[in-house]
C-alpha positions in Angstrom: 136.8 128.5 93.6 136.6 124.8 94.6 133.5 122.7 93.8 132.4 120.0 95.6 131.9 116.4 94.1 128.5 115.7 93.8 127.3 112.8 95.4 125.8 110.4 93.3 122.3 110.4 93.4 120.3 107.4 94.7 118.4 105.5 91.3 115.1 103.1 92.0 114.4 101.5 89.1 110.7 99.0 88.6 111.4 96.5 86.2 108.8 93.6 84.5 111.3 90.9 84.9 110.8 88.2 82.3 110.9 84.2 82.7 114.7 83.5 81.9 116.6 86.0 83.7 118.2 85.5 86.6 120.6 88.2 88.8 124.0 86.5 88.7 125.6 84.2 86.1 126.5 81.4 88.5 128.9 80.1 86.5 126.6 79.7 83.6 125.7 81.0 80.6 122.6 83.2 82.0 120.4 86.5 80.9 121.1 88.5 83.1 118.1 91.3 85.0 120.7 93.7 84.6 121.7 93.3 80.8 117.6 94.7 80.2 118.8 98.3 81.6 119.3 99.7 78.9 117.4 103.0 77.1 115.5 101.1 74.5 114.0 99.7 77.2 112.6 102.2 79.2 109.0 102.5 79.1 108.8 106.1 77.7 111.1 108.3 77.0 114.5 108.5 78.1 117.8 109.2 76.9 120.5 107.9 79.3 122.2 104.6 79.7 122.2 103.6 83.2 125.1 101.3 84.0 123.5 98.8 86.8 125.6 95.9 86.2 126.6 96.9 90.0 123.3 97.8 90.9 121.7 95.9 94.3 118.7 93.6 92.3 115.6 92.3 94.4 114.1 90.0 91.6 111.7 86.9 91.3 113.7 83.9 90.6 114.9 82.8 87.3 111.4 80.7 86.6 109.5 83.3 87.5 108.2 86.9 86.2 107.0 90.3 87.5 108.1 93.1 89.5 112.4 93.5 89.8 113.6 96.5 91.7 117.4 97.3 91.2 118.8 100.6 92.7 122.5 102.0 93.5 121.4 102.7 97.3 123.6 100.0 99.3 121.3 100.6 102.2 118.5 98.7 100.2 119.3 94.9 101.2 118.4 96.0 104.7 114.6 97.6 103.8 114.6 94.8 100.9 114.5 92.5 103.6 111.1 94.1 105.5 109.1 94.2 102.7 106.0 92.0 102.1 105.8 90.8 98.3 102.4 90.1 96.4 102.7 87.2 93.8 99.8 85.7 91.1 100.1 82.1 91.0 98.4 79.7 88.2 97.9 76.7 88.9 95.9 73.5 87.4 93.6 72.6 89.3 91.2 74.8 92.0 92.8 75.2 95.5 91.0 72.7 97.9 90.3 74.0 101.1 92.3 72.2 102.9 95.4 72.9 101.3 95.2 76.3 101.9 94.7 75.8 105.8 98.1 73.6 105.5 99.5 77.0 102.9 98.3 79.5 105.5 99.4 77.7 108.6 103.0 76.6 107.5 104.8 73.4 106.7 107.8 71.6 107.5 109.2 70.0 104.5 112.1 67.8 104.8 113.4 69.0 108.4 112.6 72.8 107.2 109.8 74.6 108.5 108.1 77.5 105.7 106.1 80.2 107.7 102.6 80.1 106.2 101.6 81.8 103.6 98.6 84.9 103.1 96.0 84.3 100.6 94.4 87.3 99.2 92.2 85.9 96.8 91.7 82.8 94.4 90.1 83.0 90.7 89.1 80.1 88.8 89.0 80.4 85.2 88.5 77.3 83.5 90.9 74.4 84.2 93.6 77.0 86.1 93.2 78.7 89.3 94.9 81.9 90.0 95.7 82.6 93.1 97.0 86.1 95.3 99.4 85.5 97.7 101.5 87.9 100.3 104.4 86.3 101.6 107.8 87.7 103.2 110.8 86.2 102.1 112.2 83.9 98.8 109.9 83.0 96.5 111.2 79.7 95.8 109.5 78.2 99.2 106.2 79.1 97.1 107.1 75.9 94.7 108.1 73.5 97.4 104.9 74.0 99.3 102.5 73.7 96.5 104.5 71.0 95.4 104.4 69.2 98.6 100.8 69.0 98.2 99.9 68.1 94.6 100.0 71.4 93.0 102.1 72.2 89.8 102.4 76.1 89.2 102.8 77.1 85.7 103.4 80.6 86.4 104.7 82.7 89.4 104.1 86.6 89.0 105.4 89.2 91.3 103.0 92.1 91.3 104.0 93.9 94.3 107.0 94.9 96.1 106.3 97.1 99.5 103.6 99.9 97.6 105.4 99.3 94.4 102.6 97.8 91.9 103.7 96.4 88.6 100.4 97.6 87.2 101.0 98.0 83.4 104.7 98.1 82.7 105.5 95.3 79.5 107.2 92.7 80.4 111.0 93.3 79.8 110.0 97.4 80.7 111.5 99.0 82.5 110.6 102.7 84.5 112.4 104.7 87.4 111.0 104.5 90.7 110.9 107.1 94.3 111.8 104.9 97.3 108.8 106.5 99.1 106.8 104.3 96.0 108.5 101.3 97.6 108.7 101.5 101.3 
């Protein structure tokens, strides 16, 4: 009796990505997102290594933390794409009011034009602000636009991918995920 090969099954895994890592080594010496997949790890318990060196990675830039999402499905760039993000920002100073027409209305910044940007809420908390954004798209255009008007961010957190929360999971954590959590 023949058995059929079983079909690998698709893997979703959440990750807290920390400041530092970056998806590809570019030539360079750098930690790698992937390179944290590993069992000690895992936030709870869990007994396999996963091998996701080859794993599609949908992470915040290598100065910035938060919510990763690596999975085997090749099918994922295309639904990566859709999905709206939700980032924590912390900057200096309090967010004039004015500024944040200019965020929410877009920008052209040398020759480029960045679609605005959807502020949820702002929170200040001493000398800092932090701020809730949605936004569509790279992260990096986040640090060009504040940057264009006066505003240094310290930190850039990705809290949300699609449903996906980052809720408690440590920073360097990592825990498997459902797709329907995501899209």
């Amino acid at each position: 009796m023949e058995t059929k090969p079983q079909k690998n099954p698709k893997i979703y895994i959440a990750l807290n990505k920390p400041v530092d890592y970056s998806v590809s080594t570019d030539g360079e010496q750098n930690l790698l997102v992937s390179d944290l997949i590993i069992k000690e790890n895992y936030a709870g318990n869990y007994n396999k290594d996963l091998n996701a060196k080859d794993y599609f990675i949908n992470a915040p830039d290598k100065d910035s933390e938060g919510l990763a999402i690596l999975t085997n499905d090749q099918g994922a760039s295309a639904w990566f794409a859709r999905l709206y993000c939700e980032y924590e920002l912390t900057i200096g100073r309090p967010l004039i009011r004015d500024a944040k027409k200019v965020l929410e209305a877009g920008m052209n910044i040398d020759g480029e034009f960045f679609p605005g940007i959807k502020i949820k809420r702002e929170f200040n908390k001493g000398k800092r602000t932090i701020i809730t954004i949605n936004l569509k798209g790279k992260e990096t255009r986040i640090r060009r636009m504040f940057g264009r008007l006066g505003y240094n961010i310290s930190i850039i957190r990705r809290t949300k991918i699609g449903k996906l929360k980052l809720g408690t999971l440590p920073v360097g954590k990592w825990q498997l995920a459902k797709k329907e959590e995501v899209v």
